[in-house]
N, CA and C atoms as a LAMMPS dump frame, in Angstrom:
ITEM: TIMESTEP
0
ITEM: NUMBER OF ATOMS
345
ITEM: BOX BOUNDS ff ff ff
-5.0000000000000000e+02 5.0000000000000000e+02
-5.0000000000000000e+02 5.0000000000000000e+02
-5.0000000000000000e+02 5.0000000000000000e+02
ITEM: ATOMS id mol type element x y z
1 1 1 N -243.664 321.102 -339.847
2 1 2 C -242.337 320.627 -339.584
3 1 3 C -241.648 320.195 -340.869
4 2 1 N -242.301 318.944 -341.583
5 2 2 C -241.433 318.743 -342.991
6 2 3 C -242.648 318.968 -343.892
7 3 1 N -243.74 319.883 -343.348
8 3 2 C -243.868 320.522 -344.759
9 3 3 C -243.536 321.446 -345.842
10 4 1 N -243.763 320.267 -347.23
11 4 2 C -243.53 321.564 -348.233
12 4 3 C -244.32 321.301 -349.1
13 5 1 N -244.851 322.071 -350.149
14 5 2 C -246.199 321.791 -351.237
15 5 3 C -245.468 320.546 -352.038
16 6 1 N -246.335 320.118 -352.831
17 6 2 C -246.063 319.244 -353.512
18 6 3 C -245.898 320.067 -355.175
19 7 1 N -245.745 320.976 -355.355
20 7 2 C -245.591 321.929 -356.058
21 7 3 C -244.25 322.157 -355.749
22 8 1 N -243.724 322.719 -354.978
23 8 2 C -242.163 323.275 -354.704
24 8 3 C -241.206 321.906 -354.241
25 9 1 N -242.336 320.98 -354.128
26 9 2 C -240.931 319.357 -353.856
27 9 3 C -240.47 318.752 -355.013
28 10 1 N -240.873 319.53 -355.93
29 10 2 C -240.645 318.433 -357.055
30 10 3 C -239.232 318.292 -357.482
31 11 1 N -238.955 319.775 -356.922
32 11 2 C -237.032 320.093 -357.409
33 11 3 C -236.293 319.971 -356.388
34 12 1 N -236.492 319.548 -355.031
35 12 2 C -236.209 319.456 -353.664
36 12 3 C -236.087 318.034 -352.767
37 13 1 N -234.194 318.498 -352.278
38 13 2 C -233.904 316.844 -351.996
39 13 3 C -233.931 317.303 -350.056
40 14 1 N -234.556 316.385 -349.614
41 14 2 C -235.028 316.572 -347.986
42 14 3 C -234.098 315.475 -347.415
43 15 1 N -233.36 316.124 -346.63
44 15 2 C -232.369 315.298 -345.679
45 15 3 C -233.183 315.3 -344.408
46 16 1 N -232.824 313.955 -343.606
47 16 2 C -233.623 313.781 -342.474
48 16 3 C -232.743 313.089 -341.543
49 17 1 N -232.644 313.288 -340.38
50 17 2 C -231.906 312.801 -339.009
51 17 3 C -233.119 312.263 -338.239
52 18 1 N -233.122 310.364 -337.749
53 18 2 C -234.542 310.097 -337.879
54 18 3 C -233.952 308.736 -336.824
55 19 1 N -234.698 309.006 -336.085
56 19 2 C -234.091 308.34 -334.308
57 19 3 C -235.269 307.948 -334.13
58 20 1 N -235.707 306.169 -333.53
59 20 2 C -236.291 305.319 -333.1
60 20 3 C -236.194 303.991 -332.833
61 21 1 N -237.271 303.179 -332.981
62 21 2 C -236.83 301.942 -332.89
63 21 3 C -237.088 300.782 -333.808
64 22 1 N -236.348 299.954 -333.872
65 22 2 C -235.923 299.239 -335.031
66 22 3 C -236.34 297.914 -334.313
67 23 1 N -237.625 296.716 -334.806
68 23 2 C -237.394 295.904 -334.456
69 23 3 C -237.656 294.656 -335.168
70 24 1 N -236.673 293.373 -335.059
71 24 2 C -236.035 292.679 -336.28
72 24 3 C -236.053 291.021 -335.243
73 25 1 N -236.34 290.434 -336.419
74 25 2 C -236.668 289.058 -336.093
75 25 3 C -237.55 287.988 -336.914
76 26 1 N -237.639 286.442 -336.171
77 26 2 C -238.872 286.235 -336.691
78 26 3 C -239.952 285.612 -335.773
79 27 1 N -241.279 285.358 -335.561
80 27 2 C -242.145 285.387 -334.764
81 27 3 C -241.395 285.608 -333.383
82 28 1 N -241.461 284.794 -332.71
83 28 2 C -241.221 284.912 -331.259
84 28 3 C -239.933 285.638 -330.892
85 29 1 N -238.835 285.15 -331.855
86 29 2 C -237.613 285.538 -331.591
87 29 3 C -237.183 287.271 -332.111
88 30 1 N -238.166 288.009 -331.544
89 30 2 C -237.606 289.243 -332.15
90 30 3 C -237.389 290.411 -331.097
91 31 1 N -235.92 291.177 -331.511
92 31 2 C -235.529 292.178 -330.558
93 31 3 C -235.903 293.408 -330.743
94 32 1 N -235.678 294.4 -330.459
95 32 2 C -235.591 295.688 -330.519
96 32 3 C -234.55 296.737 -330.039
97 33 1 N -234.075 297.529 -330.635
98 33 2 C -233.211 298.649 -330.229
99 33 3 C -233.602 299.709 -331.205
100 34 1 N -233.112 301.078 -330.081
101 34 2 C -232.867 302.148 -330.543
102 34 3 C -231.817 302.424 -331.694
103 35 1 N -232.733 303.383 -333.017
104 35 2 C -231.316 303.641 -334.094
105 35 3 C -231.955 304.816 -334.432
106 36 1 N -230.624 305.31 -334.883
107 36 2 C -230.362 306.973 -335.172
108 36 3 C -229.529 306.405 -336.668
109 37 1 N -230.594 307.039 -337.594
110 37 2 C -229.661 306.729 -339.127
111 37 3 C -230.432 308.068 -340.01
112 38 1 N -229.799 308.298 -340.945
113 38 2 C -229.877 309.534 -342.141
114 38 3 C -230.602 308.9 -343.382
115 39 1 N -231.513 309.808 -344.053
116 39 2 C -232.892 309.504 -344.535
117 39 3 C -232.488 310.575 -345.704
118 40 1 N -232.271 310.25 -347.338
119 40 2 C -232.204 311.365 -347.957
120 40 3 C -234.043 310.775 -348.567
121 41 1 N -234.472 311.965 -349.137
122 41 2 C -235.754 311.749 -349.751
123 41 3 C -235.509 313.536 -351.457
124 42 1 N -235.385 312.522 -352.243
125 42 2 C -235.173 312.756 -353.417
126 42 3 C -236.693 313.045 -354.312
127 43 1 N -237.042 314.281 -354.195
128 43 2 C -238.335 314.406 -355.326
129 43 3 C -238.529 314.495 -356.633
130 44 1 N -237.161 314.802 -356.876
131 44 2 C -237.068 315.054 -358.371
132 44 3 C -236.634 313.281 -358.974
133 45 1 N -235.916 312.559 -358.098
134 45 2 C -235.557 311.188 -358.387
135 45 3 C -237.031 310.652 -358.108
136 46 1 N -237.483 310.705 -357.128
137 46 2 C -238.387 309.953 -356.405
138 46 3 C -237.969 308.861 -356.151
139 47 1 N -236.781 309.276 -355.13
140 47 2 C -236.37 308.044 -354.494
141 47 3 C -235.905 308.458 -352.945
142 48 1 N -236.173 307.517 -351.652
143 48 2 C -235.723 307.463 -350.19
144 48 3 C -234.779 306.777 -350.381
145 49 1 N -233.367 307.61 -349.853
146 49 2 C -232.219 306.146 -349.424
147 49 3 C -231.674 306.586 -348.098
148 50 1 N -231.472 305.877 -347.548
149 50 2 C -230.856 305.284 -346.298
150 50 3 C -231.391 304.036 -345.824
151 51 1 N -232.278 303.884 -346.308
152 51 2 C -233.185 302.696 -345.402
153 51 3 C -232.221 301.216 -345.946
154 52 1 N -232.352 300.321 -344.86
155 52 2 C -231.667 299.222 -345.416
156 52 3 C -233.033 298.335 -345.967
157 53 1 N -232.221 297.393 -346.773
158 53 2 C -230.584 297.632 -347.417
159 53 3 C -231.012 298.772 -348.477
160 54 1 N -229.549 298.734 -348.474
161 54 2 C -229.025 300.395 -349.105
162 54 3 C -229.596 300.603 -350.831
163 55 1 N -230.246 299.657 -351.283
164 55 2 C -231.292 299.764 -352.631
165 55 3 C -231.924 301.272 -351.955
166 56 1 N -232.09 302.4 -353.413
167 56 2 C -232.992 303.025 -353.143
168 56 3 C -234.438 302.719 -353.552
169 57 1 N -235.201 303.602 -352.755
170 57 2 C -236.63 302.964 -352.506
171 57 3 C -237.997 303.935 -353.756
172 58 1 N -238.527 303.705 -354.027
173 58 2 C -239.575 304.722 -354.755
174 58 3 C -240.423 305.132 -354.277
175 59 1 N -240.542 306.275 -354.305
176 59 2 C -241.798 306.831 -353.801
177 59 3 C -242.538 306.514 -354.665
178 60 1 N -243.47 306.252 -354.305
179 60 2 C -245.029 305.029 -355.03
180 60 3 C -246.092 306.625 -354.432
181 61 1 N -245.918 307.428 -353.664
182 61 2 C -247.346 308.341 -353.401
183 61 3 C -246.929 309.537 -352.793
184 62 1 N -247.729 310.184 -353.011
185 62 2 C -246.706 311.637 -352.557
186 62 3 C -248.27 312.861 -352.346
187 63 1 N -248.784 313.142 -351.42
188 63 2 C -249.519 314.334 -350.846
189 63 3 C -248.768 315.507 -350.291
190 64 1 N -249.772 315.994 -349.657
191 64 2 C -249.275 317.715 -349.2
192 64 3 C -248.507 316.598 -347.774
193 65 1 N -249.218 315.823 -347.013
194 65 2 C -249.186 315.341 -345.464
195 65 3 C -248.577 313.653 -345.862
196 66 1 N -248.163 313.173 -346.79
197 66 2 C -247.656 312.133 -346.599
198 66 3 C -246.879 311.549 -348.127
199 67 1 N -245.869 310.863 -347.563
200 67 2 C -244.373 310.556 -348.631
201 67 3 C -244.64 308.622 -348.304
202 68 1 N -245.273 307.809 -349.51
203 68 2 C -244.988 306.395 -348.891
204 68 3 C -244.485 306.054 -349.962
205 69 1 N -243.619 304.867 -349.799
206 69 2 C -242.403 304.506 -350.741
207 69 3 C -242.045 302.787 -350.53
208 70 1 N -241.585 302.01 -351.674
209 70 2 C -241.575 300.947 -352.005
210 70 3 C -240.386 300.41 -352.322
211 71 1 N -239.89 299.348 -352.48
212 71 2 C -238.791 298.376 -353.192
213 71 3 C -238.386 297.468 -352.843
214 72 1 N -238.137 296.48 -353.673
215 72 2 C -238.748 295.36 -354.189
216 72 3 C -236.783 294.951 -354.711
217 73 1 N -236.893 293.481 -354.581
218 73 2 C -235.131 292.939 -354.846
219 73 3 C -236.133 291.353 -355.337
220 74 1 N -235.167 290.576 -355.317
221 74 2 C -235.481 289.316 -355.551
222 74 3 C -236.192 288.209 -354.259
223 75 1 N -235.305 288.426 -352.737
224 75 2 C -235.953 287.979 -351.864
225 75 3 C -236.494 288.931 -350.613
226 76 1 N -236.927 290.538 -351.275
227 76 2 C -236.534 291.321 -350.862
228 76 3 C -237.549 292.612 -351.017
229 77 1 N -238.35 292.909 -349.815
230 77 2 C -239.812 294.029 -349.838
231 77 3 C -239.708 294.816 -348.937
232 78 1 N -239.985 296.011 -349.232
233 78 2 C -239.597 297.019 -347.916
234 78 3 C -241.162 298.132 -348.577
235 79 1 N -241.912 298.53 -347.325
236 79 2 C -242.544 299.367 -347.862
237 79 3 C -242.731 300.653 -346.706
238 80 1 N -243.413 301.567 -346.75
239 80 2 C -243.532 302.289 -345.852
240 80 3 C -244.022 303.451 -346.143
241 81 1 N -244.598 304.692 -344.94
242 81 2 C -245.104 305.909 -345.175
243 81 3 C -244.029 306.86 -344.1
244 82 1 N -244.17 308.438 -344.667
245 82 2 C -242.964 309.293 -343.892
246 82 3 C -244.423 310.198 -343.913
247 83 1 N -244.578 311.086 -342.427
248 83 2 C -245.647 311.814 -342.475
249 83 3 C -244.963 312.796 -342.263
250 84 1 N -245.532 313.961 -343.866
251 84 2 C -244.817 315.109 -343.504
252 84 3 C -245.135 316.342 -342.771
253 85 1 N -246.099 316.031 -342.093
254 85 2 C -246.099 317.188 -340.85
255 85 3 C -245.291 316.848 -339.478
256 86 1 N -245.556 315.374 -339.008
257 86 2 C -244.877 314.76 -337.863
258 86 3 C -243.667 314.452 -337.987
259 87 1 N -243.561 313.988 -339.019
260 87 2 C -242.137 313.441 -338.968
261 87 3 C -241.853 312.053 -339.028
262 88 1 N -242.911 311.124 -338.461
263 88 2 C -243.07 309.759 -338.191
264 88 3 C -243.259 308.965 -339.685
265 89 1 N -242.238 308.003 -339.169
266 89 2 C -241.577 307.245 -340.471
267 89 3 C -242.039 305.757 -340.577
268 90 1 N -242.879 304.604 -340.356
269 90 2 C -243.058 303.454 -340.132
270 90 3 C -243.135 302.829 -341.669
271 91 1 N -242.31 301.582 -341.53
272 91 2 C -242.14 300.982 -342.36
273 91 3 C -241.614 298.928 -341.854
274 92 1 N -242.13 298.675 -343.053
275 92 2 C -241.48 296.824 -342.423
276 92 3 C -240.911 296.734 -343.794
277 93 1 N -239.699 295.528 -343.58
278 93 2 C -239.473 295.17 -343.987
279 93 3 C -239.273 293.494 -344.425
280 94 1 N -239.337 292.696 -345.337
281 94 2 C -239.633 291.607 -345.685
282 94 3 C -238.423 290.641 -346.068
283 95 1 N -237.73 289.75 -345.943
284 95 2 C -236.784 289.368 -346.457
285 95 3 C -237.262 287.635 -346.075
286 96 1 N -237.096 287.092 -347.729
287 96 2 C -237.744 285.293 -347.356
288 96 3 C -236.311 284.87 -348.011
289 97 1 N -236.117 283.881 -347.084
290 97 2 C -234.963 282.746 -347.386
291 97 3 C -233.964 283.034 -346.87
292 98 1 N -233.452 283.428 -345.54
293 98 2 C -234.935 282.826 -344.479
294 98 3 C -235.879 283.624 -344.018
295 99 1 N -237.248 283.625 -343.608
296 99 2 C -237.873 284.559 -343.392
297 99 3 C -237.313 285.59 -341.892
298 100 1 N -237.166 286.779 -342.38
299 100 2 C -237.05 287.518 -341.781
300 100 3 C -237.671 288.944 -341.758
301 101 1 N -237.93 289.51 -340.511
302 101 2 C -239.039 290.848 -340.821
303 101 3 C -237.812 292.04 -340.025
304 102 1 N -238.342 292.825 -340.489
305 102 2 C -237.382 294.566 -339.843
306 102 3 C -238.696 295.171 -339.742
307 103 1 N -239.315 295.957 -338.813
308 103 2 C -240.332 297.255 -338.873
309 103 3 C -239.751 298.434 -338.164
310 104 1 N -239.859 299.492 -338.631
311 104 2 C -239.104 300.691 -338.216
312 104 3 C -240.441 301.497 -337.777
313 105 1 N -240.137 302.271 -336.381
314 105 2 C -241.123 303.232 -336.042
315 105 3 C -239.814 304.648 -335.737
316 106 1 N -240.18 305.812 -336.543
317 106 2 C -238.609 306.503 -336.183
318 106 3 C -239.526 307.755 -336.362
319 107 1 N -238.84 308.679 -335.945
320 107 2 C -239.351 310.175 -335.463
321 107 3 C -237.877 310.914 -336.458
322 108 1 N -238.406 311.845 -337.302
323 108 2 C -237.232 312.253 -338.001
324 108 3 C -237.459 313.78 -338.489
325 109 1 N -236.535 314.619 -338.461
326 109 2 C -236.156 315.936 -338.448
327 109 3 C -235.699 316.252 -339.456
328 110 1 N -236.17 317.672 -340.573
329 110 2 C -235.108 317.518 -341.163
330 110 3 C -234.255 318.449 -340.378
331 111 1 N -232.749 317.821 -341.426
332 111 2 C -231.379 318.264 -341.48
333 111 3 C -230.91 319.047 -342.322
334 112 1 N -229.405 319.279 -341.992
335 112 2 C -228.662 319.727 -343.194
336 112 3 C -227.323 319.178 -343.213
337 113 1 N -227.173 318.622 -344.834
338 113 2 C -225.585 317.946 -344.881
339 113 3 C -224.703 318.789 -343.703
340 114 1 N -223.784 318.284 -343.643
341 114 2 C -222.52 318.962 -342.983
342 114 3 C -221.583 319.265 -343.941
343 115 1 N -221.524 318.533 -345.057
344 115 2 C -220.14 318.854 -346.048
345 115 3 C -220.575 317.838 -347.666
């Protein structure tokens, strides 16, 4: 599905349309909803952006079957893996002062720009 060698990704930017669920809070108090958001993944940058916040992220590891990626702000950690045969994207995110968590479980396709 989003495979490609790690040989031919190196010059290759992967757009992704990537629908699941998003859920945000802290201990007890946390919700969940469905989100549909756009995922560029940059090999030649080695960088994921869409993910919030909108800092791009680094890819920290890169196989034939898996893309995991990092970044880091001041009160501010996001990490995660994109599996590139499935598609499945899980990632948390960290934010202290005040503590707050985001974890994303999302199912994602690639795409193609529109314009």
């Amino acid at each position: 599905m989003l495979g490609l060698s790690t040989a031919h990704a190196a010059d290759e930017t992967l757009t992704l349309a990537c629908k699941g669920k998003e859920t945000s809070g802290v201990a007890a108090r946390k919700s969940s909803e469905v989100i549909n958001i756009g995922i560029v993944v940059d090999f030649q940058k080695k960088t994921v952006v869409g993910l919030e916040p909108t800092t791009p992220l680094t890819i920290d590891g890169l196989t034939e079957t898996t893309i995991s990626f990092v970044g880091q702000e001041a009160d501010w950690h996001m990490s995660g893996t994109l599996d590139r045969v499935t598609g499945s994207l899980v990632a948390t995110s960290i934010r202290r002062n005040p503590d707050f968590m985001v974890s994303l479980d999302l199912q994602c396709k690639p795409t193609q720009r529109m314009f």
